[in-house]
C-alpha positions as CSV (number, residue, x, y, z in Angstrom):
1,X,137.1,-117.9,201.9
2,X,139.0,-115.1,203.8
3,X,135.4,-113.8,205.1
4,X,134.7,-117.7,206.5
5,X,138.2,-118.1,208.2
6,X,137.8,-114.1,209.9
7,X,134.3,-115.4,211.3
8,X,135.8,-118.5,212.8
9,X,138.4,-116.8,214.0
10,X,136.6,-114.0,215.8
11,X,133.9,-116.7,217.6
12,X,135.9,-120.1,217.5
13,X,133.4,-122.0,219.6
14,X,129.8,-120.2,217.5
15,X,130.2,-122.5,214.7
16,X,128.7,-126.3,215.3
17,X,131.1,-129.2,216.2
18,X,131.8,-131.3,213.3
19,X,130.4,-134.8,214.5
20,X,128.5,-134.4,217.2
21,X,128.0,-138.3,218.1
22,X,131.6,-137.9,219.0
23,X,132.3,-137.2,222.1
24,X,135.9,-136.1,222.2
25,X,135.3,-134.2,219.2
26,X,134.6,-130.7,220.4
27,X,137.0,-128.6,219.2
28,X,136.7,-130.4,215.9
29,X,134.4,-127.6,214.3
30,X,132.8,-127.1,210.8
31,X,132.0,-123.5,209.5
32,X,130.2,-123.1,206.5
33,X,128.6,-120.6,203.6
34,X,127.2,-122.2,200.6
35,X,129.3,-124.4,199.2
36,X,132.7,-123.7,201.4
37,X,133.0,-125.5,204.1
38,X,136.3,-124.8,206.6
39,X,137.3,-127.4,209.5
40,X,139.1,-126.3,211.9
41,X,140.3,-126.9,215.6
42,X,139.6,-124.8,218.1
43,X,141.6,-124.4,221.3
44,X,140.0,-125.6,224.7
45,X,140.1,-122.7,227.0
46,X,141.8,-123.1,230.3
47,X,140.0,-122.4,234.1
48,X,142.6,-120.2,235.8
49,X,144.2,-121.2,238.4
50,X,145.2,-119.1,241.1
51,X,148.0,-120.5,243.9
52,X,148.8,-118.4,247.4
């Protein structure tokens, strides 16, 4: 299980969105091996900004 988590972890956004009719959903995503399956949120990255 600790194997699955350090994979999502490392590439939050490689693993396939959970429902993908949904479209709000998309940091809803499903990473699976065999019979494990983790769901997890992953955080929407932010554009930056910049003011003068």
């Amino acid at each position: 299980m600790w194997d699955l988590l350090d994979a999502a972890a490392a590439d939050p956004w490689g693993f396939g969105q959970w429902d993908p009719d949904d479209p709000e959903g998309e940091v809803v995503r499903i990473a699976s091996a065999g019979r494990l399956s983790v769901i997890y949120f992953a955080n929407r990255p932010h554009p930056l900004v910049l003011t003068s």
